[in-house]
C-alpha positions as CSV (number, residue, x, y, z in Angstrom):
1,X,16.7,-26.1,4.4
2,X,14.4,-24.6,7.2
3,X,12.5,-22.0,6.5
4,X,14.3,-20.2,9.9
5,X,17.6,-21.1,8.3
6,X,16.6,-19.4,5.1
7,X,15.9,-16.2,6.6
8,X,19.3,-16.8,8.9
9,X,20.9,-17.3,5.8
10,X,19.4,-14.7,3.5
11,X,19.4,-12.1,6.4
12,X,23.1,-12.8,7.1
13,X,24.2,-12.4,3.5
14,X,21.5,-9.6,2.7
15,X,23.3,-7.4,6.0
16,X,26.8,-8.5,4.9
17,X,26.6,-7.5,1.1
18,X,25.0,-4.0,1.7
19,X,27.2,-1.4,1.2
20,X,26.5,2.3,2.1
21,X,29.1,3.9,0.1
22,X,27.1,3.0,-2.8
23,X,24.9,6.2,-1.9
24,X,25.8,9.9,-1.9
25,X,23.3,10.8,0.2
26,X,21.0,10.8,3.4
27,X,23.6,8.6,5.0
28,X,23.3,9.6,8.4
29,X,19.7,8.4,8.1
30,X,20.6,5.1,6.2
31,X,23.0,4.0,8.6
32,X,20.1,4.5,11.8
33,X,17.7,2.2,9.4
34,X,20.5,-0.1,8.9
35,X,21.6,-0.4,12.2
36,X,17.8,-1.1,13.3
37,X,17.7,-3.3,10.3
38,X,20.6,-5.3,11.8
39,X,19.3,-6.2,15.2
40,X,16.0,-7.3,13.6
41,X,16.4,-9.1,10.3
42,X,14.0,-10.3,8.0
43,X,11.1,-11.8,9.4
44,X,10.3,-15.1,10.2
45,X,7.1,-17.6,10.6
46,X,7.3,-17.0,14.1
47,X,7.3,-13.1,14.0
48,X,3.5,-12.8,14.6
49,X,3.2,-9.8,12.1
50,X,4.3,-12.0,9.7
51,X,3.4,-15.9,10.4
52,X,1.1,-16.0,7.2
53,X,2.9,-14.0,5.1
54,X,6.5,-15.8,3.9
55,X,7.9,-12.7,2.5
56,X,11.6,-14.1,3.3
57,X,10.7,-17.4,2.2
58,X,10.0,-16.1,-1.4
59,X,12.8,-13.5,-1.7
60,X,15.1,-16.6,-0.9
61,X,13.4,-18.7,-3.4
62,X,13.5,-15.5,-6.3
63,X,16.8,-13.3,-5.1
64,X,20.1,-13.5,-3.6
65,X,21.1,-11.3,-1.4
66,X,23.7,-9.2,-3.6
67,X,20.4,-9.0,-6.0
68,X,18.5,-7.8,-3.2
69,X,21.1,-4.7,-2.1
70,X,21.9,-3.3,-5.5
71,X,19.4,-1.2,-7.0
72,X,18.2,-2.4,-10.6
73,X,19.4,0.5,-13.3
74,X,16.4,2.6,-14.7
75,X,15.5,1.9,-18.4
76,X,12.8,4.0,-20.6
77,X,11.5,1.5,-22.3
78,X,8.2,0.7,-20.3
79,X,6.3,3.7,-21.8
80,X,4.2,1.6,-23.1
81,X,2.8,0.9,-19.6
82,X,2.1,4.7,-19.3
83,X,-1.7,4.6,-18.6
84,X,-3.0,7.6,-21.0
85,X,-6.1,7.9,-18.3
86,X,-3.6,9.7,-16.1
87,X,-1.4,11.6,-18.8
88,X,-1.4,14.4,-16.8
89,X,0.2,15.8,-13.1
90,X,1.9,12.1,-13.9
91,X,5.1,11.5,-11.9
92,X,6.5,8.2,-13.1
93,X,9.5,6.0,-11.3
94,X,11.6,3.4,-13.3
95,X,12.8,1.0,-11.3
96,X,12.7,3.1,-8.5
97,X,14.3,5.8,-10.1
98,X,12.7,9.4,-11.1
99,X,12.3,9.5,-14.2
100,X,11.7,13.4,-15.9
101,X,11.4,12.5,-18.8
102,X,8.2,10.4,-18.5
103,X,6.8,12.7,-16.1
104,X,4.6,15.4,-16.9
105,X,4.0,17.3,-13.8
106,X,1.1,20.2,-13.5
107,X,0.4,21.4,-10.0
108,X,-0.3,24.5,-8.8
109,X,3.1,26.2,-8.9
110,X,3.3,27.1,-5.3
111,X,3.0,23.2,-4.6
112,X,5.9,21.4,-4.2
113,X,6.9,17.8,-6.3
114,X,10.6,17.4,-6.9
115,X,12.6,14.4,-6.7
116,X,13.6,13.0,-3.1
117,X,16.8,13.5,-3.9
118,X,17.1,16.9,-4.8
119,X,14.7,17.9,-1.8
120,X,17.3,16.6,0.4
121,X,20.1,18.3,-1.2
122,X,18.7,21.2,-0.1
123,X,17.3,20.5,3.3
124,X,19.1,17.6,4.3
125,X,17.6,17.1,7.8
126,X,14.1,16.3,5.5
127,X,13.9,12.6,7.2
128,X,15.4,12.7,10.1
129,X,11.9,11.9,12.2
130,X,11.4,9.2,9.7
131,X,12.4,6.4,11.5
132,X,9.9,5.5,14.6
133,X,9.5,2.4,13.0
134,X,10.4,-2.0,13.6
135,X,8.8,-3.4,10.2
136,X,12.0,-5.1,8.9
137,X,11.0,-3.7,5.3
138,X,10.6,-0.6,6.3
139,X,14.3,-0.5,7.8
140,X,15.4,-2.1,4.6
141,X,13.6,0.8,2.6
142,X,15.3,3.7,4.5
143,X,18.4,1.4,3.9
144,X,18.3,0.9,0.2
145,X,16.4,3.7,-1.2
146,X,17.4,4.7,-4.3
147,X,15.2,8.2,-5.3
148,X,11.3,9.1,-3.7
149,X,9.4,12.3,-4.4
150,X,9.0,15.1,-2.3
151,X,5.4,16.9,-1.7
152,X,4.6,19.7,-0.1
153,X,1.1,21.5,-0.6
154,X,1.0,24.9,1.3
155,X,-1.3,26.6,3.9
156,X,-4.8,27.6,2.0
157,X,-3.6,25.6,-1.0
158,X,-6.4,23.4,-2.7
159,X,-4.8,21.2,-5.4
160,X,-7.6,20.6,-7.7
161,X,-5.7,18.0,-10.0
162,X,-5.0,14.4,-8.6
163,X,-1.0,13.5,-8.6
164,X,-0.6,10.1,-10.4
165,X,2.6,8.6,-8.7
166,X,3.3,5.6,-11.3
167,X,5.9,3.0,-10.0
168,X,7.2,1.0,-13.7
169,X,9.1,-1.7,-13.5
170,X,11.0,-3.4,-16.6
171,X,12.1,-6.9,-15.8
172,X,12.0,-7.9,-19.0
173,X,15.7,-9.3,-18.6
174,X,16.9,-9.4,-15.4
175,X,15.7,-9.2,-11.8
176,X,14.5,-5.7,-10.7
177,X,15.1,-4.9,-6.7
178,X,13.6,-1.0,-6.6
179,X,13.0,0.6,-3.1
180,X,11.2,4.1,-3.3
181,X,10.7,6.8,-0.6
182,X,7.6,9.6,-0.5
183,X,7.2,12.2,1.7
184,X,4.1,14.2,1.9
185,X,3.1,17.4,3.8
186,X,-0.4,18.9,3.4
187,X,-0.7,22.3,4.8
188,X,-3.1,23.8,7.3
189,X,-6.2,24.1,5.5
190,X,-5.0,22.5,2.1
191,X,-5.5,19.6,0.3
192,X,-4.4,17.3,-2.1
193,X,-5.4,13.9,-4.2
194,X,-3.0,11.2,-4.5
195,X,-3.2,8.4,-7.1
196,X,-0.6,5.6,-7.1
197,X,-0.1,2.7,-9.2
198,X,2.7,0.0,-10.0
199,X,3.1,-2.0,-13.0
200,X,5.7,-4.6,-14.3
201,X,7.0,-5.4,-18.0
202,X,8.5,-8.5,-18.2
203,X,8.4,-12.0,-16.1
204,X,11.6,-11.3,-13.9
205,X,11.0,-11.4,-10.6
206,X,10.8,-7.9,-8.9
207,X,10.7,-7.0,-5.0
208,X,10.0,-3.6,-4.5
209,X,9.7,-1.5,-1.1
210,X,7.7,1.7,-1.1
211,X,7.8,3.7,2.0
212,X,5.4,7.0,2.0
213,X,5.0,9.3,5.4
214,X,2.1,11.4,4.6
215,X,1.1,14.7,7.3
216,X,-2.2,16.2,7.4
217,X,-2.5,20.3,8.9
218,X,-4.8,21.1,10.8
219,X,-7.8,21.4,8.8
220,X,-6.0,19.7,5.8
221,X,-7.2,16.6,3.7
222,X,-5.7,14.2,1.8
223,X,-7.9,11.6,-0.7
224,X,-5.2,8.7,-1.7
225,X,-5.5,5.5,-3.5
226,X,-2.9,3.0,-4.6
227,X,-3.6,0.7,-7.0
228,X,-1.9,-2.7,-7.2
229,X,-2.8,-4.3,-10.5
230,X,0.7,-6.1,-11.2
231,X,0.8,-9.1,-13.8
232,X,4.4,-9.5,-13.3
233,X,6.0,-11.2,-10.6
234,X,6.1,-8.8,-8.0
235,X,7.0,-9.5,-4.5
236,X,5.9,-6.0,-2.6
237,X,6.1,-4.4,0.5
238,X,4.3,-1.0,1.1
239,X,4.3,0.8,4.1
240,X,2.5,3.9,4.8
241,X,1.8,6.0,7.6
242,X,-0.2,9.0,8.0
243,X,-0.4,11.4,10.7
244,X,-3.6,13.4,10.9
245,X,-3.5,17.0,12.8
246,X,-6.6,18.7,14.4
247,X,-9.8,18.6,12.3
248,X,-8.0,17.1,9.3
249,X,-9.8,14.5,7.0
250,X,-7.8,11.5,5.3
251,X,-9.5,9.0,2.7
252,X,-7.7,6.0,1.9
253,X,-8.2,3.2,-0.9
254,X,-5.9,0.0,-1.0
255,X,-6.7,-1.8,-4.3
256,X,-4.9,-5.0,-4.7
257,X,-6.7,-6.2,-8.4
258,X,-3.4,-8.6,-9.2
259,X,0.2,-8.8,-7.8
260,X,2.1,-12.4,-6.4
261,X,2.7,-11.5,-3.2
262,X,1.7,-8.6,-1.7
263,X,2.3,-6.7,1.9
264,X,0.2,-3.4,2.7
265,X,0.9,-1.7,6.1
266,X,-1.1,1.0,6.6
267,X,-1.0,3.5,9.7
268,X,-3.3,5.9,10.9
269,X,-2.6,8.3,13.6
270,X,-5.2,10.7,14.8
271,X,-3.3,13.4,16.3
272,X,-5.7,16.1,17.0
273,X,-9.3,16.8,18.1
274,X,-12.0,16.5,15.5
275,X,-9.9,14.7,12.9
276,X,-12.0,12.0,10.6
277,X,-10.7,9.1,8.7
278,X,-12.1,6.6,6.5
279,X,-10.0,3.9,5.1
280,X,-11.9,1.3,2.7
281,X,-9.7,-1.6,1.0
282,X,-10.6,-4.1,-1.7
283,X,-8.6,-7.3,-2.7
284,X,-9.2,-10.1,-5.8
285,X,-6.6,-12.8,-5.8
286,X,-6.6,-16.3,-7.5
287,X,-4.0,-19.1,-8.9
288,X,-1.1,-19.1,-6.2
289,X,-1.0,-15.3,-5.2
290,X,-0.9,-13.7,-1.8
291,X,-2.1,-10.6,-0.4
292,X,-1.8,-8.9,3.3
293,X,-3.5,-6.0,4.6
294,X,-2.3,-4.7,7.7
295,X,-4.0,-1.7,9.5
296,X,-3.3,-0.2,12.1
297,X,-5.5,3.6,13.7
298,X,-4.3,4.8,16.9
299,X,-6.8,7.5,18.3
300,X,-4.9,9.6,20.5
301,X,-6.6,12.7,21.1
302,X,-10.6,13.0,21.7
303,X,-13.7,14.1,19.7
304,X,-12.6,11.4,16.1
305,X,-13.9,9.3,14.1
306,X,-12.5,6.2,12.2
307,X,-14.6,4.1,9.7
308,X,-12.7,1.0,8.1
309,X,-14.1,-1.7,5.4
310,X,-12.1,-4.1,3.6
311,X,-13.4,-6.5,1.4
312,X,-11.7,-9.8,-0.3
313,X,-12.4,-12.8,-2.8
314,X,-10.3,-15.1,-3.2
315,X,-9.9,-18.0,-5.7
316,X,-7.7,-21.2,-6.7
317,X,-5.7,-21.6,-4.1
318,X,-4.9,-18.0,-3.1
319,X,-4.5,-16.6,-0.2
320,X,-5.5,-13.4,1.9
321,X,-4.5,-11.8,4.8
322,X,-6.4,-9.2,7.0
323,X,-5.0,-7.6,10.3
324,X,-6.8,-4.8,11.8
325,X,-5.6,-2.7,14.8
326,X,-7.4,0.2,16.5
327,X,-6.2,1.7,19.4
328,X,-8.1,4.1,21.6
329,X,-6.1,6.2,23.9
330,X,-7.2,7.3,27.9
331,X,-7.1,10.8,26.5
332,X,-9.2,9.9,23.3
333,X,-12.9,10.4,25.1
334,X,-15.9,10.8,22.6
335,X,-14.2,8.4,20.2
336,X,-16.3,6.6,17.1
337,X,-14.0,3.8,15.7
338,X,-15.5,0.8,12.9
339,X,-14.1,-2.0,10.8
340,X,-15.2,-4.1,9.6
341,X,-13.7,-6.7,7.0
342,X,-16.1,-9.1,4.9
343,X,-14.3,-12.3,2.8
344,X,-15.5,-14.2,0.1
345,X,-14.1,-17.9,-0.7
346,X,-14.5,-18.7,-4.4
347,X,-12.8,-22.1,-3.9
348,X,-12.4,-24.9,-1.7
349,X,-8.2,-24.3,-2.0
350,X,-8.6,-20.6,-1.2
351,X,-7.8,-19.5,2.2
352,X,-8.0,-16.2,4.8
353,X,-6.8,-15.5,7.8
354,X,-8.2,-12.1,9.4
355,X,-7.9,-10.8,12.8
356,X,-9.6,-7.6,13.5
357,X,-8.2,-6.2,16.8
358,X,-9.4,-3.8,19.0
359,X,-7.9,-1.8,22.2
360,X,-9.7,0.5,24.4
361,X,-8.2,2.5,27.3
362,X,-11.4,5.4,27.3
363,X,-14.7,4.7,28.5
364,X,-16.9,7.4,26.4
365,X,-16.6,5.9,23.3
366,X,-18.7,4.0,20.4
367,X,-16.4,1.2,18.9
368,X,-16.9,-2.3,16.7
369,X,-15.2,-4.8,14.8
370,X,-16.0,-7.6,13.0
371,X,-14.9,-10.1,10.4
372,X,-17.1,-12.4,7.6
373,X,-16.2,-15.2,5.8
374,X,-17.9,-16.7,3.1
375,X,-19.0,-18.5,0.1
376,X,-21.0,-17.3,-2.9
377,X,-25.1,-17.2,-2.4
378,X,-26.5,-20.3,-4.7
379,X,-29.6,-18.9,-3.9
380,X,-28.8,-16.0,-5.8
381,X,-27.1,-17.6,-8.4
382,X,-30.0,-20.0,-8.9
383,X,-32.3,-17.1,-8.8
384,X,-30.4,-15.1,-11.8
385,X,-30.0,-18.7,-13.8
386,X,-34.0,-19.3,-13.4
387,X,-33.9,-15.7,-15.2
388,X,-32.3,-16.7,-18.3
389,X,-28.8,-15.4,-17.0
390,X,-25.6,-17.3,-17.9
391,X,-24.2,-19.6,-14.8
392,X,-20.7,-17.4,-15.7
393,X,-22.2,-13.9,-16.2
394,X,-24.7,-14.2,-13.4
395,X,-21.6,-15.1,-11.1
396,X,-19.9,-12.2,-11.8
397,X,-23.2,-9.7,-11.3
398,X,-23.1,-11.4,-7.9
399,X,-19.2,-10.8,-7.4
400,X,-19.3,-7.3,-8.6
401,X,-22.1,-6.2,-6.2
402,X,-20.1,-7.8,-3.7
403,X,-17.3,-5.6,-4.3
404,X,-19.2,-2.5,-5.7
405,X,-19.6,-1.5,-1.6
406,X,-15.9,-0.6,-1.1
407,X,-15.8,1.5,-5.4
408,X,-18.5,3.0,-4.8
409,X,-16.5,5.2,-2.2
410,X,-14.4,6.5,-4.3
411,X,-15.3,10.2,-5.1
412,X,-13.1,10.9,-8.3
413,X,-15.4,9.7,-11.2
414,X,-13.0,9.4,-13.4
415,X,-10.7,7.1,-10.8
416,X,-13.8,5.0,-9.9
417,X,-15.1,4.4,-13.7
418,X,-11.3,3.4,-14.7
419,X,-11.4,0.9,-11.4
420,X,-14.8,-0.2,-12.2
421,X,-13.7,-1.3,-15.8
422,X,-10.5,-3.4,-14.4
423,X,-12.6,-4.7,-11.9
424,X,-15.6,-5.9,-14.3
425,X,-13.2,-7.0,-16.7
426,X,-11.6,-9.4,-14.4
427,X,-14.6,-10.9,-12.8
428,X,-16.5,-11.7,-15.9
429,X,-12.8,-13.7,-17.1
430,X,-11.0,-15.1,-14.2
431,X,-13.9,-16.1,-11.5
């Protein structure tokens, strides 16, 4: 079978076994993202966002499509994934579910962080600007969510502890298909850290949608990592968007350490005069896995500044992705935009594709792009080896360095010492 007829196929049978009366609520929402959902379908090779990224190819190998539209039931027993690290201000989701019980949340009481579903049941109108999107999994998330979490940090409010949003997935027996929600608002003047991570138990396959609208105040900041570090079999599509107000700050960490195939669209919008944004990204694949990094800034007002590095290595026969988009508006004078994405090939199977982008429609600005792809330095590696350095250890000095650029970023010591460790360990064993 084609691969077009696949997603035909699987598209067809996903739309026709998805059944809205399954939820009890935000239906007026679900049906818009269905109905969007509908007229696009899941994408294809041809669909440039997606032409090196068979996301429908390996749902129809791994899921039919009744899998696909049921949400997998929640089970406790993947505690023992609980990272004790991040023991506290912990909000943990089960296969996609909120789970109380595991969580152990410690804000500041006038912060808000409550289930998505009881947020809506008290403002029901909660996502109703949620949907100015076309990505075919976002649709399917505002389809098919099952639960999210609901932030809201107040004017003048500085949350001092870091919310761990934990996504667990136990596919231990069966097939997990989870789809989550999160939507964050950060006050004028507040701010708020944001740590997210997913994990698997079990060798199931597992396709999970995450969907997270974060808005910055005016002179608000937001400092938010996700962590992909999934032995499992996960199939993942994570979309997030963030929409910066005047003066605001947002720092952003993507780190994709493990995972099969993995999808990460993330959207800046610079709203307001002044605002700064620095988004830095950092992905280690090997054997057959796959990893995407979409990104997309779109300066609208004047007077901002973007800075973007994303780093790779790839080995075996992996694969990795890299799309980056910035947009400068007529209106956005006095601009400073960079990217900048830097790959390193660790085998003659491995592969990237990357395709830094950049549109300008202002004429008082200070923009670049640029891509680099690579192999290791023998020179280097000779050099340490001529030093009485192992071939194996001096290869991972090298590798580390190469990716210290992008950790060294990261502001919370106790974040960057717990990444630093995943990331030794699994340099010094798998490359």
């Amino acid at each position: 079978m084609s691969t077009a007829t696949e997603k035909q196929s699987l598209s067809t049978s996903l739309i026709a076994s998805i059944d809205l009366a399954q939820f009890s609520f935000a239906n007026e929402q679900r049906t818009k993202a269905f109905e969007a959902f509908k007229t696009i379908g899941l994408p294809e090779p041809k669909n440039e966002e997606y032409k090196f990224t068979p996301v429908t190819r390996s749902l129809s190998k791994h899921f039919s499509a009744s899998e696909l539209s049921k949400p997998t039931d929640a089970n406790e027993s993947v505690k023992s994934l609980l990272n004790p690290e991040f023991s506290e201000n912990r909000v943990v989701f089960v296969n996609g579910m909120y789970s109380k019980t595991l969580s152990t949340i410690t804000s500041d009481s006038k912060v808000t962080v409550q289930s998505l579903n009881e947020a809506l049941a008290s403002n029901p109108s909660l996502l109703f600007d949620q949907l100015n999107t076309t990505d075919p999994f976002a649709l399917l998330n505002s389809t098919l969510w099952s639960d999210g979490l609901y932030i809201n940090v107040p004017k003048n409010i500085e949350e001092q502890k870091p919310l761990f949003i934990h996504h667990l997935h136990d596919a231990s027996s069966e097939k997990v298909s989870a789809h989550t929600k999160l939507f964050i608002t950060v006050g004028e003047s507040a701010s708020l850290q944001i740590i997210e991570k997913t994990d698997t138990q079990g060798n199931q396959p597992v396709f999970n949608t995450i969907s997270e609208d974060i808005i910055v105040g005016e002179n608000g900041a937001v400092n938010y990592c996700k962590i992909q570090n999934d032995a499992g079999q996960l199939i993942q599509v994570a979309n997030t968007t963030i929409h910066q107000h005047r003066a605001s700050r947002a720092d952003t960490y993507t780190l994709t350490l493990n995972g099969q195939l993995i999808r990460n669209n993330l959207n800046i919008i610079i709203d307001g005069e002044g605002c700064e944004s620095h988004f830095y990204g950092l992905y280690l694949s090997d054997g057959d896995t796959l990893v995407d990094n979409h990104t997309t800034v779109d300066h609208k007002k004047p007077n901002s500044f973007s800075n973007e590095l994303y780093k790779g290595l790839m080995d075996g026969k992996s694969k990795g992705v890299f799309n980056g988009k910035i947009y400068v508006r007529p209106h956005a004078q006095k601009t400073n935009a960079f990217q900048s994405n830097r790959n390193l090939l660790l085998s003659d199977d491995a592969t990237v594709n990357t395709k830094p982008q950049l549109e300008i429609w202002a004429d008082d600005v200070k923009c670049s792009h640029g891509c680099t792809t690579g192999q290791l330095d023998e020179e280097a590696l000779f050099y340490l080896q001529s030093r009485g350095i192992p071939k194996a250890t001096a290869k991972a000095m090298l590798l580390y360095a190469f990716a210290a650029e992008v950790m060294e970023t990261i502001k919370n010591e106790q974040l960057k010492n717990y990444i630093d460790s995943i990331v030794s360990e699994r340099l010094h064993k798998s490359y």
